[in-house]
N, C-alpha and C positions, 0 to 999 in steps of 0.2 A: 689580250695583251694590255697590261695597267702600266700608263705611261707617265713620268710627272719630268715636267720644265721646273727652276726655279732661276730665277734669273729673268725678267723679261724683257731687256733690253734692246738691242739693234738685233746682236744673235742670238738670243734666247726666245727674241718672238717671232724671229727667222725657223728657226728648227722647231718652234711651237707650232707654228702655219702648216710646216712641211709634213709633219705629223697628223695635222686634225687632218689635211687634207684626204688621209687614207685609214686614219684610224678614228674610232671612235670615244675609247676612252683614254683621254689626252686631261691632264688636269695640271692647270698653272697657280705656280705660287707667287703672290703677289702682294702688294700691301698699301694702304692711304691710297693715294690718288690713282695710282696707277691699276688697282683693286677695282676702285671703283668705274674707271672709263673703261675696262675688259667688262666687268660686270654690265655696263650701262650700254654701251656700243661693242665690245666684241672685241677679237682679236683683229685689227684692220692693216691689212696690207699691200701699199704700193711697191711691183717688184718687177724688174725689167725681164727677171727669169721666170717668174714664175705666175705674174699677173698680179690683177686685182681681186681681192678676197676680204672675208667675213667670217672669222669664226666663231661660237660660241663655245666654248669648251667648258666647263667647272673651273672655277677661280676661288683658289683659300688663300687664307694668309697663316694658318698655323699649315704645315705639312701633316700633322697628327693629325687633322680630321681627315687625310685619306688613310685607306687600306694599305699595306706592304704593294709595291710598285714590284712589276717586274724589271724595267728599266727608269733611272733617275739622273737625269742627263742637268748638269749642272752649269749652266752658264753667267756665274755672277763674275764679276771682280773679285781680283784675286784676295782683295785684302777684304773682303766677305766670307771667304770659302769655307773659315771654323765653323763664323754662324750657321752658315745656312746647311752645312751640313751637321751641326749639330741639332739645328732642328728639323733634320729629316731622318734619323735615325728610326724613329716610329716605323719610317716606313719603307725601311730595310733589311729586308730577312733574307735566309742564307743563300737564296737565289737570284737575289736580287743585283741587278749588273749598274754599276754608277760610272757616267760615262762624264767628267769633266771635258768640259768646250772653251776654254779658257784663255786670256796671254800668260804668258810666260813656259819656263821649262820644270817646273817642281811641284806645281800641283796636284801632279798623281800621286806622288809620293806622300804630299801632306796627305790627302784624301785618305790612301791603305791609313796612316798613322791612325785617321779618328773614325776612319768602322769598323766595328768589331764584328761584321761578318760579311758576307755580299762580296763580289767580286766587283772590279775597277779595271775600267779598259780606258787605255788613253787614247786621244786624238786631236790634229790636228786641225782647222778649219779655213779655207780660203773665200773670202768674201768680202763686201764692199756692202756694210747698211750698219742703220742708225736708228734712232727712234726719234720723231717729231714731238713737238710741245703737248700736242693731244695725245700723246703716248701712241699712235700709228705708226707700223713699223716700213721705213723704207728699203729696200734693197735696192743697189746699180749696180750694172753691168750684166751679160748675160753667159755669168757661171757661179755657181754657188758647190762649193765641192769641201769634202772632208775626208781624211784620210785616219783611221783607228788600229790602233794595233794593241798588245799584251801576249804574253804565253799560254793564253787559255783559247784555245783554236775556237770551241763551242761557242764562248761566248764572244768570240769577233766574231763569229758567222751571223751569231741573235743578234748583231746592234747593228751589222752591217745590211742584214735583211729591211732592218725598222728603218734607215735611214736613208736606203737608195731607193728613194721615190720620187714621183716627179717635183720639182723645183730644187732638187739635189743627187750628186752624183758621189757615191761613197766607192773606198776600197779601203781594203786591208793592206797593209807594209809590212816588210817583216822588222825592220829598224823605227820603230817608228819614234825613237829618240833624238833618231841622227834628223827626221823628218821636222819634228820639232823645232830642236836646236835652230834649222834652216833659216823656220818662221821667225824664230826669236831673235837672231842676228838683223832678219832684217828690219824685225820690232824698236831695236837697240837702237835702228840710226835712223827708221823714220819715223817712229812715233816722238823720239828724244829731239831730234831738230826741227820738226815741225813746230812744237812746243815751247822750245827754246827761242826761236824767233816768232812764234802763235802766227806763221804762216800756214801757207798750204805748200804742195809741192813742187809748184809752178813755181813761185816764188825761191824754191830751191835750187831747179835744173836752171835758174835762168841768172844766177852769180855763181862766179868763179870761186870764189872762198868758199861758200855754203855746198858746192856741189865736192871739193876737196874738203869740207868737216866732212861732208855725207859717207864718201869715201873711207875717212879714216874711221868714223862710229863703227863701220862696215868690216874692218880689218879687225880692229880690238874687239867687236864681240865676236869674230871668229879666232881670235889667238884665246880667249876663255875656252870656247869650244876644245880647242886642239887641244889643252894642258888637260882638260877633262878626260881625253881621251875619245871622246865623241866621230862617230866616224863620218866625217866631212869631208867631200869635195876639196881638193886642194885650192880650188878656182873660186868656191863657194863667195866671196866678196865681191871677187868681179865680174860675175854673175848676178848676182841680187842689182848688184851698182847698174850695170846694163839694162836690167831690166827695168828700173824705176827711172835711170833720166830715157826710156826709151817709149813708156807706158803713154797711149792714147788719154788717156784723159789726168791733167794734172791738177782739174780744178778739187783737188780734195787733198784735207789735210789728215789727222790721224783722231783715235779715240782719246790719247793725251792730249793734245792739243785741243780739242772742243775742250775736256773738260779743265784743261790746265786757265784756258779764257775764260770758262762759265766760273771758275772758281771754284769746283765742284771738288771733294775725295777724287783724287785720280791713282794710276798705278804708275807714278815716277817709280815708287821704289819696285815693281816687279820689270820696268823695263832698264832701268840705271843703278837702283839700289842694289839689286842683288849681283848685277854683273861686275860692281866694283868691290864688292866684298868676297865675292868668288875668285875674281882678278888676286886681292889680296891673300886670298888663303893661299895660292900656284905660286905666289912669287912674280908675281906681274904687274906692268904699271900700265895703264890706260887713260894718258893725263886727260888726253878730251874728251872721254865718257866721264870722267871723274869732275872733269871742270863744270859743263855742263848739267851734272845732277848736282854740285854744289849751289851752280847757281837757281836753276829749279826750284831743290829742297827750301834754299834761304829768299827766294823770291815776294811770296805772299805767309 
């Protein structure tokens, strides 16, 4: 089984570990610095689930110099996903299954647009890690779980096989849209207010105003949802809302919000951009996802 990560970030060197740790040939695409410290030191990972760990796997930085993969599990940013799957085409032949691990709700879709052959299974993933300054990958908490789905039964059995090993717990859904959507709603109001204030989410649950934006971010991405068609929970908001002012550990903020403070490329527009143009296409107004990714967008 020829396996390829691309992406090697918090989850890509999450699902890379979980992988070397049972298979053999596991090979990550990487590039500059971060090439280099897999190359030099290894895939290194602090994980509350899954331990301490060292792997060496094959590290490129073109995807051409490997072989067709049988699975190519793609964990970049979203607003990467052309490149990097434009330069893994090489290594995509008609059986080959590309499994996007990503935020947002539309990436599988872009994905089918740019291969022109191989099948695409989607999935959702629930976790808590990052990657350190030495590019060492951390995980917290103790569950690391993913959930995939598509119409091709075969090939959710092949990725759900590769993936439910230890330091991960996979299944198949049969919705795995609505599954999705879920994550993304609640991507919508915690990655976006996190950001917006560049707190964490203590800082959130613990004001009155911040915990009613959280609230309404929570509502407006689920009224997208519902005009979609999406089949949602009716409760779905006050649900997510429950859960996060109810959450054991609040000292963590989101993946936007690191990068919105480091300065970095972030995915404002796959958590705020797309949902206020989507909003717009149904005929809906969502002033305080809209207010807020204005202010973002015009910030730095």
């Amino acid at each position: 089984m020829k396996l390829m990560v691309t992406g090697i970030g918090g989850v890509g060197g999450y699902v890379a570990a979980v992988l070397c740790n049972t298979f053999d040939s596991v090979t990550l695409v990487a590039r500059k610095e971060r090439k280099k410290s897999l190359e030099q030191k290894g895939l290194v990972v602090h994980s509350d689930y899954m331990g301490e760990h060292v792997f060496h796997p094959q590290v490129v930085e073109d995807p051409a110099a490997a072989d067709i993969q049988d699975i190519l599990f793609v964990c970049v940013k979203n607003y990467s996903l052309k490149d990097a799957l434009t330069a893994a085409l090489p290594c995509i032949g008609d059986n080959t299954i590309v499994v996007p691990i990503m935020n947002g709700v539309d990436h599988g879709q872009v994905a089918r647009s740019l291969i022109p052959r191989g099948h695409v299974v989607d999935s959702v993933i629930y976790i808590t890690t990052a990657y350190d300054e030495d590019y060492s990958i951390r995980q917290a908490g103790r569950f690391a779980k993913i959930s995939i789905g598509s119409p091709q039964d075969e090939q959710n059995r092949i990725v759900c096989s590769v993936l439910d090993q230890p330091g991960m717990k996979c299944r198949i859904v049969k919705d795995i849209e609505a599954e999705i959507w879920q994550k993304y709603i609640l991507n919508c109001a915690y990655n976006v207010i996190t950001a917006y204030y560049e707190c964490d989410i203590l800082d959130v649950t613990e004001d009155a105003l911040r915990r009613n934006q959280y609230r309404t971010l929570l509502e407006e991405a689920t009224a997208v949802g519902m005009a979609l068609q999406v089949h949602l929970p009716e409760d779905i908001a006050e649900r997510l809302f429950t859960r996060i002012m109810n959450q054991e550990n609040k000292h963590v903020s989101s993946s936007l919000a690191r990068d919105v403070m480091a300065r970095r490329p972030n995915e404002l527009e796959t958590f705020s951009g797309y949902l206020v143009r989507t909003a717009h296409e149904q005929g809906l107004t969502i002033p305080l996802t809209e207010q807020f990714y204005n202010a973002l967008k015009n910030r730095y």
